[in-house]
C-alpha positions as CSV (number, residue, x, y, z in Angstrom):
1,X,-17.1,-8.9,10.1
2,X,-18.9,-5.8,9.0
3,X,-20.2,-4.7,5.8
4,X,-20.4,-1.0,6.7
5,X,-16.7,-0.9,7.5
6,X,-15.6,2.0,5.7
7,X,-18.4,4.5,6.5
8,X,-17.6,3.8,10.2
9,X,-14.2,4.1,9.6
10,X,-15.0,8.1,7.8
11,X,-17.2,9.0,10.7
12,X,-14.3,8.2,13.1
13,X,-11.2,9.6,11.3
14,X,-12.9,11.8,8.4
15,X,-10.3,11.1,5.6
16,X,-8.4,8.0,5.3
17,X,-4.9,7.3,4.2
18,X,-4.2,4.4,3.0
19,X,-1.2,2.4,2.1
20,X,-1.2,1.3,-1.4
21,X,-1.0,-2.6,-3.2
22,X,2.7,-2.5,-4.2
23,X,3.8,-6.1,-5.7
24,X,6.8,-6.9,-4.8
25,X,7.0,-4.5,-1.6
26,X,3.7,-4.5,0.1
27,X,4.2,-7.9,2.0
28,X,3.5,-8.4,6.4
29,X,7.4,-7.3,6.8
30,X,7.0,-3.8,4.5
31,X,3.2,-3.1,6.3
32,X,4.5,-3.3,9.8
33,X,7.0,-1.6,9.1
34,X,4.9,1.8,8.1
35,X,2.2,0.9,11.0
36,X,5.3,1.1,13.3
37,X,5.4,4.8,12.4
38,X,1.6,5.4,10.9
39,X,-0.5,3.2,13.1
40,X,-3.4,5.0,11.9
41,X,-3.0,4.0,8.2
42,X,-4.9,1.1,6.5
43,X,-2.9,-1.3,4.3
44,X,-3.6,-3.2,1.5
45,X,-1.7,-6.4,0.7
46,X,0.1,-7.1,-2.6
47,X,-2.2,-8.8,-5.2
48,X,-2.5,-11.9,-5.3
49,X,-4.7,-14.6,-7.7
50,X,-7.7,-15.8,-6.4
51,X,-7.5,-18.8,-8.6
52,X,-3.9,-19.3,-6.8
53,X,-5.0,-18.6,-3.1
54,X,-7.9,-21.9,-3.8
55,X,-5.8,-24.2,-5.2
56,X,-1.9,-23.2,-3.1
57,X,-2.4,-23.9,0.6
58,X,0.8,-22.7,0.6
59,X,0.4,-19.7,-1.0
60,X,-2.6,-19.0,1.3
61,X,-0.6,-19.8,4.4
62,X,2.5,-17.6,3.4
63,X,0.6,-14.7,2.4
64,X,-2.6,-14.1,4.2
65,X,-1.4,-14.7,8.0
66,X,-0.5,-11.2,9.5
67,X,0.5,-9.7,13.0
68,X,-1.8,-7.5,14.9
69,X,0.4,-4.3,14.1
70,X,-0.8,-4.5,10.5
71,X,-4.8,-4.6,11.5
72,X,-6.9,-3.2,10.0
73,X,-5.6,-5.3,6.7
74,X,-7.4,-5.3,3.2
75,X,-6.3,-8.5,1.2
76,X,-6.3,-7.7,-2.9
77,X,-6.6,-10.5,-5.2
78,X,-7.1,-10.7,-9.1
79,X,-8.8,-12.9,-11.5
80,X,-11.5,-12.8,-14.2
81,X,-14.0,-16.1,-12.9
82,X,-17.0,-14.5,-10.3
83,X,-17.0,-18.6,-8.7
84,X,-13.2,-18.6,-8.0
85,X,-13.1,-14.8,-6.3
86,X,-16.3,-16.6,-4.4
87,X,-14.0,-19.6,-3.5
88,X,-11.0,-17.4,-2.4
89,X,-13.1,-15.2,0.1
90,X,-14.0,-17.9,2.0
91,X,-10.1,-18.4,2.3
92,X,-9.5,-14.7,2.9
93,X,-12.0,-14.3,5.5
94,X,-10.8,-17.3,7.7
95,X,-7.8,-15.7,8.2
96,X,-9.2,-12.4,10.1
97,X,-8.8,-9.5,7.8
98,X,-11.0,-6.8,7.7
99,X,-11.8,-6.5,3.6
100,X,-11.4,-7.8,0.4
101,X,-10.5,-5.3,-2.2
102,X,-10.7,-6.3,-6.3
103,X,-7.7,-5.2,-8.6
104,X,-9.9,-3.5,-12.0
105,X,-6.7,-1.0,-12.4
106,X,-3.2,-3.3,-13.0
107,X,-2.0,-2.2,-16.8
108,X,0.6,-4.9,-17.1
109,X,0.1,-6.7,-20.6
110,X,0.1,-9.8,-19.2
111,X,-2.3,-9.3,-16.9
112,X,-4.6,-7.2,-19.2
113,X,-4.1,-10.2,-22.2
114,X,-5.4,-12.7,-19.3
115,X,-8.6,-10.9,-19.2
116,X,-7.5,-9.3,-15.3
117,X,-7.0,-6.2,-13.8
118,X,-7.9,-3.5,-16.4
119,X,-9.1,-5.2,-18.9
120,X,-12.3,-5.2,-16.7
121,X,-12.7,-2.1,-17.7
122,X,-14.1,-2.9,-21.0
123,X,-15.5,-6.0,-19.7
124,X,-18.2,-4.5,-17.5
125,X,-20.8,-7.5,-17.0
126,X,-17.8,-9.7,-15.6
127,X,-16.6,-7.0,-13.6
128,X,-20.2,-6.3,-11.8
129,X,-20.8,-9.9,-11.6
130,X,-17.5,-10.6,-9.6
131,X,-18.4,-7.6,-7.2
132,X,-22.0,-9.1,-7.1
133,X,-20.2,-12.7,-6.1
134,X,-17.7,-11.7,-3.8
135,X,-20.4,-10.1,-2.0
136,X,-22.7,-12.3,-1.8
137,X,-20.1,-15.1,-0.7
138,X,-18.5,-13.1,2.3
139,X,-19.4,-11.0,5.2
140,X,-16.3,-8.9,4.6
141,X,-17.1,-5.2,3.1
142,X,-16.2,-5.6,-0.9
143,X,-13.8,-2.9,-2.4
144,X,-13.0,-1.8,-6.3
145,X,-9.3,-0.3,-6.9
146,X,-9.2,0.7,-10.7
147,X,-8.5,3.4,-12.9
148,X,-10.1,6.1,-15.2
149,X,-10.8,4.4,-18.0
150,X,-8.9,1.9,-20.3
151,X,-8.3,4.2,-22.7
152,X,-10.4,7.3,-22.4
153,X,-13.3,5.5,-24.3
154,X,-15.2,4.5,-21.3
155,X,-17.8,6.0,-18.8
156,X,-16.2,6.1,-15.3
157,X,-19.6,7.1,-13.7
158,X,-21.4,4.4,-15.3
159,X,-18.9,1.7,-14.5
160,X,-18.5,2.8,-11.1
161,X,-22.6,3.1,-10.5
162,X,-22.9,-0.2,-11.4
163,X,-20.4,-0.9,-9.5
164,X,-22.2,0.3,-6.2
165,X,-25.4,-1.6,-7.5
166,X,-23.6,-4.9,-7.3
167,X,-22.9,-3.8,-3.4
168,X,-18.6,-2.4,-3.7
169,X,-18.4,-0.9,-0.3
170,X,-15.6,1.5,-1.5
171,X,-13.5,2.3,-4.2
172,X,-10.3,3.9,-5.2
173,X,-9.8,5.5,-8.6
174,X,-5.6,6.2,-9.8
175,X,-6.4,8.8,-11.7
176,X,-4.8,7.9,-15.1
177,X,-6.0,5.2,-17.8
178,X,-4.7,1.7,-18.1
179,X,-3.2,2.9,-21.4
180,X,-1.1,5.9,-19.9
181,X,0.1,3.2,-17.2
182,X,2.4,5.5,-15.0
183,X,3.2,8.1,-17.4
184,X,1.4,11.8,-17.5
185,X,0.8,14.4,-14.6
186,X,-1.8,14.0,-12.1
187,X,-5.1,15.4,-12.1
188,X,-7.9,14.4,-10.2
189,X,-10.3,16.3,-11.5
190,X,-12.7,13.4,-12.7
191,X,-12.2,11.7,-9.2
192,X,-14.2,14.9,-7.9
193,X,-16.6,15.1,-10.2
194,X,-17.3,10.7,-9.9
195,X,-17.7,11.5,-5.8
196,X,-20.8,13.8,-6.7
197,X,-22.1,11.0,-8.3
198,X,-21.7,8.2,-5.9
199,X,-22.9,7.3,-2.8
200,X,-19.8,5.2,-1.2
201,X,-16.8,6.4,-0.3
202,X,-14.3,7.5,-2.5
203,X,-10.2,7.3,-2.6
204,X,-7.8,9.1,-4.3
205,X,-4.6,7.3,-6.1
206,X,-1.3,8.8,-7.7
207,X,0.9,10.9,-7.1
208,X,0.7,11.6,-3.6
209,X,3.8,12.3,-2.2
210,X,3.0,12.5,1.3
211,X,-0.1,12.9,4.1
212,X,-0.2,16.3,3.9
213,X,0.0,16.8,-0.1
214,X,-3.0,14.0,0.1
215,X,-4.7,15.9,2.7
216,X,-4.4,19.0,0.0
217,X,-5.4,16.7,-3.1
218,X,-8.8,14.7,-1.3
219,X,-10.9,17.6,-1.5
220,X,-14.6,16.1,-1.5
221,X,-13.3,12.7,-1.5
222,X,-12.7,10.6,1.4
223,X,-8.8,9.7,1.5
224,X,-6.1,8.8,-0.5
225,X,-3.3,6.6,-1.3
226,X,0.5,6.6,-1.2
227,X,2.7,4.4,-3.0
228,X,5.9,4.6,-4.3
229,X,6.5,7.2,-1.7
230,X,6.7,5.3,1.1
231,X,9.8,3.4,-0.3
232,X,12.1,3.8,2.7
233,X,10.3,6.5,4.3
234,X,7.2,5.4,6.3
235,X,7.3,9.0,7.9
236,X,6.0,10.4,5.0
237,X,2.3,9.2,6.0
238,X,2.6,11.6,9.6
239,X,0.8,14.8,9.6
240,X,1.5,17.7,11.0
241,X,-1.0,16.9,13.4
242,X,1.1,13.4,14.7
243,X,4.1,15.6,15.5
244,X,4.5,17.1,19.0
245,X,5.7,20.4,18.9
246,X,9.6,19.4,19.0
247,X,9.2,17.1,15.9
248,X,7.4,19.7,13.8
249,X,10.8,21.7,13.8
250,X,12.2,19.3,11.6
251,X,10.4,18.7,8.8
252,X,11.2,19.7,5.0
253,X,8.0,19.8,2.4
254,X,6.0,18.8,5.1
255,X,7.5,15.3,6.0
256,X,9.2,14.5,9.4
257,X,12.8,14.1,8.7
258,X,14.0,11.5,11.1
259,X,17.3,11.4,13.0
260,X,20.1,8.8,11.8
261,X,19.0,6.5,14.8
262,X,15.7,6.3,14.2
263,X,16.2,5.5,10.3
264,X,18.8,2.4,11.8
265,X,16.0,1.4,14.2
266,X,13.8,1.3,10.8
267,X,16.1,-0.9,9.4
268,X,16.4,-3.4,12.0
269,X,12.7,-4.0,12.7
270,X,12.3,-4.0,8.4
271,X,15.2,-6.4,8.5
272,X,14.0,-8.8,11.5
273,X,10.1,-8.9,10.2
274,X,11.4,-9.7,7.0
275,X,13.3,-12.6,7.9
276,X,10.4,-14.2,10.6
277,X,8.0,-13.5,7.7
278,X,10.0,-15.1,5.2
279,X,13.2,-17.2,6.7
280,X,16.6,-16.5,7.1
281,X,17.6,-17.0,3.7
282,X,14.5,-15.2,1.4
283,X,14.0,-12.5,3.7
284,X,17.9,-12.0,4.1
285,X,17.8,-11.8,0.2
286,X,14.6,-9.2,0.2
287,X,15.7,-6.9,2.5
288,X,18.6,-5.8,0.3
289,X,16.5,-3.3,-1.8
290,X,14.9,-1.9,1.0
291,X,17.7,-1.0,3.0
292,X,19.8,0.9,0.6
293,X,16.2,3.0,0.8
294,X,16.1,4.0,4.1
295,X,20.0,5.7,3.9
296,X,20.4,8.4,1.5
297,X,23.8,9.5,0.6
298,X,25.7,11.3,3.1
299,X,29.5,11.5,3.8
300,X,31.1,8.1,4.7
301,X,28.0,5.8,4.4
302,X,29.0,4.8,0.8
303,X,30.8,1.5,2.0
304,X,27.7,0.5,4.3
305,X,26.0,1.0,1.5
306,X,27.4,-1.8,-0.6
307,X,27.6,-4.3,2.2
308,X,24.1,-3.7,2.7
309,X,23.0,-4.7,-0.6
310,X,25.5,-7.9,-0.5
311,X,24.4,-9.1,2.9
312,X,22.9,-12.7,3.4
313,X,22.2,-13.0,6.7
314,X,20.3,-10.9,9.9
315,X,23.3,-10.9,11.7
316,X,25.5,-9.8,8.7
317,X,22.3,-7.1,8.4
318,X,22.6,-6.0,12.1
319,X,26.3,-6.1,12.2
320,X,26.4,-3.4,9.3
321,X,23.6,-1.5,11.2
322,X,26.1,-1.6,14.1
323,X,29.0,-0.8,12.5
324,X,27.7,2.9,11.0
325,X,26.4,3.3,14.7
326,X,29.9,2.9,15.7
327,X,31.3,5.4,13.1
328,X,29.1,8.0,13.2
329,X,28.1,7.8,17.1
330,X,28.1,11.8,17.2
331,X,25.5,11.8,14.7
332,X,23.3,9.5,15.5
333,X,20.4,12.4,16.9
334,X,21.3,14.5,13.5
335,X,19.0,14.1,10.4
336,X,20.8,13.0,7.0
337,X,18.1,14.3,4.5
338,X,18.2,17.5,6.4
339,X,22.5,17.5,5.7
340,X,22.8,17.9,9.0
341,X,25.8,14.5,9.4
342,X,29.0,16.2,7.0
């Protein structure tokens, strides 16, 4: 357990890319299967309720064991009571992660009307003194993920400061307001102009469509998130720099475009990790929506298509995979988003 985590972390790698908390997706099956690809990216779990992890064992024992793929992991919880985030990092901690990061930035109404997630935003002392508790209650380095503002109305600087008093170790800014939610284009200049004033680091979130659009976005700052881009495509988080020579032929907007066969190898590890993670029957269920993902349209994968998002069972799932290896065996080294399979 080390507190000064993330500054080692900077003076190792420079800028840091992170995986973002994506409820609903970001569970052990979805993170393993971007550190298959990106083992040099840090993940954040879904968020969870700290109230839930101390009073569900079983919500503690479903969601906070991981494999050692996913390491370095970050676990994000919720809630508005300093003494139950205390309680939950004792949890978190037992179970060998490597940080706890606080959710200050979730618009949802429900969430905000529960006094959670942004609404912490306008509710500074309880937002300090949960940073100030967690800290105190763990050896784990404390993160902040949160927002602009709630509404334009508030002082990011001043919030964040304080913040940094009460001993966050890092924290991530999405660059609009709670009240703009996931509307409006991104600009980061006030996530620039917060870094001169702090002395932790600092991560970028929104918008970033790939590794090297957030290496052209982080400027001063010291990394970035990606979220909704990684839906079925966990090479948009390689660099130039990861590709040998070969791979950096095929790339379009500066994102590896993989071959058919390594998207259906994708597929199968997604598939399979869901399923140990989560049973035959759930993770069968879950694995629908991702799949569909990974294969874009392209002539004759329309049928495969529809069995994928029907299928109720890993061998149903690898016996689809199968089948379009079967049909489209000459194309299986030929890259679908680049058009080359007609």
């Amino acid at each position: 357990m080390n507190k000064n985590f993330w500054n080692e972390q900077i003076e190792k790698h420079w800028k840091l890319a992170f995986l973002a908390p994506m409820d609903g997706y970001g569970d052990s099956a979805y993170r393993q299967s971007m550190k298959r690809i990106a083992p040099h990216i840090y993940c954040i779990s879904e968020f969870y309720s700290a109230d839930g992890l101390v009073h569900s064992k079983f919500l503690a024992g479903s969601v906070l064991p991981h494999k050692e793929i996913e390491k370095p992991l970050i676990v994000q919880i919720f809630w508005k009571d300093p003494k139950k985030f205390a309680e939950a990092a004792k949890i978190i901690e037992s179970y060998g992660v490597s940080g706890i990061d606080i959710n200050m930035g979730c618009p949802a109404k429900k969430v905000v009307r529960s006094g959670h997630g942004s609404s912490l935003l306008i509710n500074e002392q309880t937002a300090f003194d949960i940073v100030k508790a967690l800290d105190e209650s763990t050896s784990l380095p404390v993160s902040v993920k949160t927002r602009l503002s709630f509404d334009g109305n508030q002082d990011l600087i001043a919030f964040a400061q304080w913040l940094q008093k009460a001993w966050a170790k890092l924290i991530t800014i999405h660059w609009r307001t709670a009240k703009q939610a996931y509307t409006w284009k991104a600009d980061f200049t006030n996530i620039y102009e917060l870094k001169r004033n702090l002395d932790i680091p600092v991560i970028c979130n929104g918008d970033v469509l790939s590794y090297t659009d957030g290496m052209k976005k982080v400027q001063n700052l010291d990394g970035f998130m990606i979220w909704r881009c990684s839906f079925w495509n966990p090479w948009c988080f390689l660099w130039e720099n990861h590709l040998s020579d070969e791979e950096k032929k095929y790339t379009l907007n500066n994102v590896y475009q993989p071959t058919l066969e390594e998207m259906l190898l994708a597929m199968e590890f997604h598939a399979s990790q869901l399923v140990a993670t989560k049973w035959e029957r759930k993770g069968s269920l879950e694995i629908r929506k991702h799949l569909v993902q990974y294969l874009k349209s392209f002539p004759g994968v329309k049928e495969y298509r529809k069995r994928l998002v029907t299928t109720e069972s890993i061998d149903e799932t690898k016996e689809t995979i199968n089948d379009i290896r079967t049909s489209f065996q000459v194309s299986l080294q030929k890259r679908p988003w680049l058009g080359e399979i007609s």
